[in-house]
N, CA, C and O atoms as a DFTB+ gen file, in Angstrom:
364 C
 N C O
     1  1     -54.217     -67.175    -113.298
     2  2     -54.300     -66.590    -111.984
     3  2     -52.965     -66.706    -111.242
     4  3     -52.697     -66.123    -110.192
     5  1     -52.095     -67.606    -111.983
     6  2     -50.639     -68.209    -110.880
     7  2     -49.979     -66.398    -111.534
     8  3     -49.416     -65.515    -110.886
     9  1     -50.143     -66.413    -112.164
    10  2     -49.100     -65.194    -113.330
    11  2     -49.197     -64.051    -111.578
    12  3     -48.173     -63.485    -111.195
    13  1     -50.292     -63.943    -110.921
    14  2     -50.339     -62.478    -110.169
    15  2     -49.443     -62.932    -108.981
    16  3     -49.056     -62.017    -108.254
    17  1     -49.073     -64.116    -108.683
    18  2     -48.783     -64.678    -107.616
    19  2     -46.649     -64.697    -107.701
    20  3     -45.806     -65.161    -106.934
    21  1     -46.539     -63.817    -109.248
    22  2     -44.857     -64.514    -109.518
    23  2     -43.882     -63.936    -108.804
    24  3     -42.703     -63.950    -109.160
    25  1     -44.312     -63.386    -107.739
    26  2     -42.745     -62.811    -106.747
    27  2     -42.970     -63.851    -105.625
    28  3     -42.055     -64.051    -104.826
    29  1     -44.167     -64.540    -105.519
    30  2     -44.269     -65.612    -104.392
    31  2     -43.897     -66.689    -105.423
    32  3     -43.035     -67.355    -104.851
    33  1     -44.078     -67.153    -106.522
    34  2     -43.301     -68.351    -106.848
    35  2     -42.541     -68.185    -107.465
    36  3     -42.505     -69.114    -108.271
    37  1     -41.299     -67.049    -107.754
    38  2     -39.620     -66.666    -107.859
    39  2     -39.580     -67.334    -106.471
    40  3     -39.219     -68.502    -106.331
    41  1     -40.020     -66.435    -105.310
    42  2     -39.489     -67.277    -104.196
    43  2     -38.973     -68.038    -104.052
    44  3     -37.777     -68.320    -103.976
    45  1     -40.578     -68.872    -103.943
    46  2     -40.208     -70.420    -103.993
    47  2     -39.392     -71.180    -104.824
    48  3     -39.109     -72.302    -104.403
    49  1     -38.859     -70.778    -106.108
    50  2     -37.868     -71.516    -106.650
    51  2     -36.792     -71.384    -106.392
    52  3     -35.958     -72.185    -106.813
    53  1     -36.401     -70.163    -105.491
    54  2     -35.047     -69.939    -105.270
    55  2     -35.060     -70.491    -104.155
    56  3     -33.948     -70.874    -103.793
    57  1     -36.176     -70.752    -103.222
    58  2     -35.497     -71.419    -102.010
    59  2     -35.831     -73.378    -102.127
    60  3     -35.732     -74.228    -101.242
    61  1     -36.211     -73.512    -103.504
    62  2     -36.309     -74.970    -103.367
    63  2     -34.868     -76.017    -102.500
    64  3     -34.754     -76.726    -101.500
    65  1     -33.940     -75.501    -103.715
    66  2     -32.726     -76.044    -102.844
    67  2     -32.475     -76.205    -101.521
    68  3     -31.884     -77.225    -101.166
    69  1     -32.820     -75.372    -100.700
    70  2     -32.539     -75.405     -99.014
    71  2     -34.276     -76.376     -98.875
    72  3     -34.199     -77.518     -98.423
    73  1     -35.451     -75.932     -99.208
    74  2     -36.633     -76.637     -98.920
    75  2     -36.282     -78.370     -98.966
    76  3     -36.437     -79.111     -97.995
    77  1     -35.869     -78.729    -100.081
    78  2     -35.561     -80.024    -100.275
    79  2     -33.846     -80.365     -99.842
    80  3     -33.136     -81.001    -100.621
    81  1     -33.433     -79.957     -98.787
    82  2     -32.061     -79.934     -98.574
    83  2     -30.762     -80.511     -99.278
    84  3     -29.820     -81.179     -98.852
    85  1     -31.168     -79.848    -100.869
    86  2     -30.161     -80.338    -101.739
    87  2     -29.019     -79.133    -101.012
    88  3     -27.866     -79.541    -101.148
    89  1     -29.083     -77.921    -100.366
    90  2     -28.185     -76.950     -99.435
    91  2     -28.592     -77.177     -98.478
    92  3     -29.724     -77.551     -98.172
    93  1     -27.076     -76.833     -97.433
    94  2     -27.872     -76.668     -96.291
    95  2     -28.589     -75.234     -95.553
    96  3     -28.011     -74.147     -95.536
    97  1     -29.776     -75.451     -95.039
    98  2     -30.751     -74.827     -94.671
    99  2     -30.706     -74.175     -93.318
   100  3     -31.581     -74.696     -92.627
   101  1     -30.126     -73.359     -92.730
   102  2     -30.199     -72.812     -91.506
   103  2     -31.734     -72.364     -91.149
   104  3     -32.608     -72.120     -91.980
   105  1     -31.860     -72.314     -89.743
   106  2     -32.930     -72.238     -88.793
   107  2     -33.990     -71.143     -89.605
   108  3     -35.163     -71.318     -89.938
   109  1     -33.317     -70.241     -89.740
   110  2     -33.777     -68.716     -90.130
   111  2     -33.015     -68.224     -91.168
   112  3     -31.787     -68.220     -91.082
   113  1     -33.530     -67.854     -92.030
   114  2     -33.056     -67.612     -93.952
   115  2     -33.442     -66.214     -93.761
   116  3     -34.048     -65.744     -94.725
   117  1     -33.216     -65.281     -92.591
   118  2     -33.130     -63.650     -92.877
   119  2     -32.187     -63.126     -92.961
   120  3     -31.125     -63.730     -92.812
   121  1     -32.249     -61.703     -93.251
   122  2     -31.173     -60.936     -93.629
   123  2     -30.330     -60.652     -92.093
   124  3     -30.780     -60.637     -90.947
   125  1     -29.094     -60.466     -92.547
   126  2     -28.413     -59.724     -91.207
   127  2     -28.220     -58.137     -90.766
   128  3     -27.562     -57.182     -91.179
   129  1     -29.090     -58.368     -89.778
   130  2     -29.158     -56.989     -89.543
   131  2     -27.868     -55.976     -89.049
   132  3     -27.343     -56.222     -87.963
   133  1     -27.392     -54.879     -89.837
   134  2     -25.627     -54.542     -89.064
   135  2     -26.107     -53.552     -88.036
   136  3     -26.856     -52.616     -88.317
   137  1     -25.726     -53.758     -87.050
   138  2     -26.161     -52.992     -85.491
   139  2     -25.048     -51.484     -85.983
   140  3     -25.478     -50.379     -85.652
   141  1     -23.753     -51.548     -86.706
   142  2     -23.096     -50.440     -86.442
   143  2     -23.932     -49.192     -87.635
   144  3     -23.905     -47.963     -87.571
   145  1     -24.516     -49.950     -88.500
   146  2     -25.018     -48.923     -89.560
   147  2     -26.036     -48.605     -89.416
   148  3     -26.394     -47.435     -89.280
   149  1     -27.234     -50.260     -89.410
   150  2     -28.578     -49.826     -89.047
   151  2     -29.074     -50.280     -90.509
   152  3     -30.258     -50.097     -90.795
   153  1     -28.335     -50.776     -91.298
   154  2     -28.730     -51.448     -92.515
   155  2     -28.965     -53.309     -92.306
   156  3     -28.589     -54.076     -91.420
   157  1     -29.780     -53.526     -93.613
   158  2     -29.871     -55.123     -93.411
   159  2     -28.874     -55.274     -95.038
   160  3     -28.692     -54.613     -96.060
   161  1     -28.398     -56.701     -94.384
   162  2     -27.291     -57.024     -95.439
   163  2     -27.793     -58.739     -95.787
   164  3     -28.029     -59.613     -94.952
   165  1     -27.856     -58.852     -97.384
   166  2     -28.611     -60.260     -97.960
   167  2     -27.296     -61.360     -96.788
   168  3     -26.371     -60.958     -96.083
   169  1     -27.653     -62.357     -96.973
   170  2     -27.012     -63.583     -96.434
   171  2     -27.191     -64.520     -97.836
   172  3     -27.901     -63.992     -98.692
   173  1     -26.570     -65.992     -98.205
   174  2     -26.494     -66.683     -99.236
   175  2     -27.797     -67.104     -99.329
   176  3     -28.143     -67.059    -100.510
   177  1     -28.864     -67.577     -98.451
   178  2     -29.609     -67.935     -98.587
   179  2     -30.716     -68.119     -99.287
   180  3     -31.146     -66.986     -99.506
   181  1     -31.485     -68.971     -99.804
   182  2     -32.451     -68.550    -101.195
   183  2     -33.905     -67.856    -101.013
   184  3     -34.934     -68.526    -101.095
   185  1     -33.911     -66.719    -100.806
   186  2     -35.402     -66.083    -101.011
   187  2     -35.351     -64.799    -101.346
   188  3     -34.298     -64.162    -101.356
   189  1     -36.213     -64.434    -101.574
   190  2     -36.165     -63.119    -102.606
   191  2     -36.219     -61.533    -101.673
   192  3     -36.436     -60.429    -102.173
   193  1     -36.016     -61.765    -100.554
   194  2     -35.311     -60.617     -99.567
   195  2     -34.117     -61.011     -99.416
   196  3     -33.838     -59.926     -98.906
   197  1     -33.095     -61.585     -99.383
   198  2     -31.885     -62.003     -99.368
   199  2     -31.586     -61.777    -100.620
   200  3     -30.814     -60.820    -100.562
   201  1     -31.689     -62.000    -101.457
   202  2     -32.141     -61.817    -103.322
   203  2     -31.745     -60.308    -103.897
   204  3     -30.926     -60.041    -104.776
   205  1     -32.502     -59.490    -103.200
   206  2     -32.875     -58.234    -103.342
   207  2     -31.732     -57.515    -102.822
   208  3     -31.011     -56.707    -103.407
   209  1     -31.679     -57.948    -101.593
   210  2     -30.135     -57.556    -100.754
   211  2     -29.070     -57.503    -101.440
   212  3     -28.227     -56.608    -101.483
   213  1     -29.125     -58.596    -102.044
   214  2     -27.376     -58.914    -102.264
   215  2     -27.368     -57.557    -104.048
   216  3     -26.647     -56.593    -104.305
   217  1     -28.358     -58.110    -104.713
   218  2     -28.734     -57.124    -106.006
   219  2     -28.442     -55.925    -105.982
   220  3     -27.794     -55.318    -106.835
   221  1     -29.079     -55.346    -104.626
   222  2     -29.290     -54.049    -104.608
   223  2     -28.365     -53.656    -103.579
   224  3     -28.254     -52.430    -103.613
   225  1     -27.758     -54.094    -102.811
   226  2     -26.241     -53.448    -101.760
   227  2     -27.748     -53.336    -100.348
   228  3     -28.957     -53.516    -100.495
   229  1     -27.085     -53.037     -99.321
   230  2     -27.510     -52.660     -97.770
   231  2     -28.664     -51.843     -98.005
   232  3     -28.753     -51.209     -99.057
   233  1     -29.473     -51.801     -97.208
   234  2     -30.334     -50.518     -97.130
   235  2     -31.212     -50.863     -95.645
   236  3     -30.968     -51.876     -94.990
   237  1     -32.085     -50.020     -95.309
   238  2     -33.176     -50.357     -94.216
   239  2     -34.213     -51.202     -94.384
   240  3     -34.470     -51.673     -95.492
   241  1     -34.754     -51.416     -93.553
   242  2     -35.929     -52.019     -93.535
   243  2     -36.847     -51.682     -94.387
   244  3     -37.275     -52.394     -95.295
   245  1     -37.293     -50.202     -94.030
   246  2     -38.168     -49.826     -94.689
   247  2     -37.890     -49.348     -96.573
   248  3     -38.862     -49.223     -97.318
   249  1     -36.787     -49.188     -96.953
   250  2     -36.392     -49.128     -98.255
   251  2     -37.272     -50.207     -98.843
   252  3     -38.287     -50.271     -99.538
   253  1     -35.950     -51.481     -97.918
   254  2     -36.455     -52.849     -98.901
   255  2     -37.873     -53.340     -98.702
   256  3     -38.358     -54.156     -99.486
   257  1     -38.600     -52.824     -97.592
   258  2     -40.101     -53.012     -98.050
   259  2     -40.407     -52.434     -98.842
   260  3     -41.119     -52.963     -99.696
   261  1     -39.948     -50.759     -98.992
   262  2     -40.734     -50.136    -100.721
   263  2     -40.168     -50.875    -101.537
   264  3     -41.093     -51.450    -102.109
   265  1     -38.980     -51.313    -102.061
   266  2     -38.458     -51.612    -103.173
   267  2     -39.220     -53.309    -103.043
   268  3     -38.900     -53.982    -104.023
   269  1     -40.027     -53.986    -102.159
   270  2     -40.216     -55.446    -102.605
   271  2     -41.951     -55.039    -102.981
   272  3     -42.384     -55.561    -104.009
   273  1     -42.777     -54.272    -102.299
   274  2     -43.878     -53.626    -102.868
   275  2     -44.205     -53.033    -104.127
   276  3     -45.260     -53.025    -104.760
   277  1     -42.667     -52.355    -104.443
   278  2     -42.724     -51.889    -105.843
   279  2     -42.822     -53.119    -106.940
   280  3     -43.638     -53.250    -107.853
   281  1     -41.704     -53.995    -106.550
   282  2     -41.477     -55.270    -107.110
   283  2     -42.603     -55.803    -107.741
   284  3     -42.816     -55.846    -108.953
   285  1     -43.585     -56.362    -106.473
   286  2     -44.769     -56.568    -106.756
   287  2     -45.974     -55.993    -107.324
   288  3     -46.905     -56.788    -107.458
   289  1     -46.179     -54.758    -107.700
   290  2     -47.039     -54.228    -108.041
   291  2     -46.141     -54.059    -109.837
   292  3     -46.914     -53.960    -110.791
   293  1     -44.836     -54.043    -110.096
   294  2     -44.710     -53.914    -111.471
   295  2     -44.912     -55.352    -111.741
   296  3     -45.390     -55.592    -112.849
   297  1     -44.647     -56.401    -110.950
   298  2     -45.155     -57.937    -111.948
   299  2     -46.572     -58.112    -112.115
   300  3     -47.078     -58.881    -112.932
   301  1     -47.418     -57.107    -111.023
   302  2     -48.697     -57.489    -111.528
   303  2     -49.190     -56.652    -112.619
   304  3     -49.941     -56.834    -113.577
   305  1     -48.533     -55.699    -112.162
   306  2     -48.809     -54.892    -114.043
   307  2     -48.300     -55.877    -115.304
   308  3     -49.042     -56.105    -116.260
   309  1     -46.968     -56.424    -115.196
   310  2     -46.607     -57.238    -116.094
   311  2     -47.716     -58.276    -116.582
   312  3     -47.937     -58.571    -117.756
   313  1     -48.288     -58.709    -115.602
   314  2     -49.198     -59.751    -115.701
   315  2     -50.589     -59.957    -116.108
   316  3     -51.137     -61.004    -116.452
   317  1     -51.176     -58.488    -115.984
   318  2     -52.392     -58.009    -115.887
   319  2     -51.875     -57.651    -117.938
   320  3     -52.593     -58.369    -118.635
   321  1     -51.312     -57.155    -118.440
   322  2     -50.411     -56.590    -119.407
   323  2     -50.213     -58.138    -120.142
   324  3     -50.820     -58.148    -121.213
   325  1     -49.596     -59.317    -119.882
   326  2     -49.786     -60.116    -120.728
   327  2     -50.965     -60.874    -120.491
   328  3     -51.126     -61.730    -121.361
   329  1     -52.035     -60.850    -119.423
   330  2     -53.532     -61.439    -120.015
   331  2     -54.110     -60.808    -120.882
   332  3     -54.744     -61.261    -121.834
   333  1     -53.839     -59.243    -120.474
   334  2     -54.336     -58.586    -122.038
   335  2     -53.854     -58.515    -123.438
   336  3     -54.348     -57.930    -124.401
   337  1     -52.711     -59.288    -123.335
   338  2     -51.833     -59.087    -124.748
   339  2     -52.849     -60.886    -124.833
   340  3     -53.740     -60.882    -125.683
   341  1     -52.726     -61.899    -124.220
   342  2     -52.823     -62.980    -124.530
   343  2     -54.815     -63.494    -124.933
   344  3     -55.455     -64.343    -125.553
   345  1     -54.964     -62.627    -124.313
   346  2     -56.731     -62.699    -124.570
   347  2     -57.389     -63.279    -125.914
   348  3     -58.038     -64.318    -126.029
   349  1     -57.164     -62.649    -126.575
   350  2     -57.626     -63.536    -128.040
   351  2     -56.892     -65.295    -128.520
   352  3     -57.311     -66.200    -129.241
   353  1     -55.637     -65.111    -127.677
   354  2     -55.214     -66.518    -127.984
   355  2     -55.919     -68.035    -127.823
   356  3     -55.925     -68.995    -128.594
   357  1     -56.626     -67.804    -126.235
   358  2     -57.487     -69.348    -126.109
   359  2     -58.411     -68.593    -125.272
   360  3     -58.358     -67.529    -124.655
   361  1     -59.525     -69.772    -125.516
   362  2     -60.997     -69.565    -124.272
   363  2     -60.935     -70.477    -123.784
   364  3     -61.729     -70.750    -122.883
């Protein structure tokens, strides 16, 4: 059941470092928004919208919500795809 959950625990592993302040952790771990373009731009910070940012260059808001929706719906295919590949292995 963790398998449907893996863009929330990528997350969380990328932001362990700042969670357990092996980095340091600013107030707010969002993107920066550029007032002259109207795009959001990743910052260093560890989570998987900052992640996405830096991967994929600037875009809007609403892009990087399709592109983190898309995200999620191909890992749950991925996932749904290896319970069915893995099914005969254990009960």
């Amino acid at each position: 059941l963790l398998l449907f959950f893996l863009p929330q625990v990528l997350n969380f592993l990328c932001s362990v470092p700042q969670l357990f302040h092996f980095v340091p952790c600013p107030r707010h771990r969002l993107p920066r928004f550029d007032t002259q373009t109207g795009l959001l731009t990743g910052t260093k910070d560890g989570n998987l919208v900052n992640i996405f940012l830096r991967l994929f260059g600037k875009c809007s808001e609403k892009s990087l919500c399709i592109r983190l929706l898309i995200f999620q719906a191909v890992s749950c295919l991925f996932c749904f795809w290896l319970r069915y590949m893995l099914t005969g292995w254990y009960k």
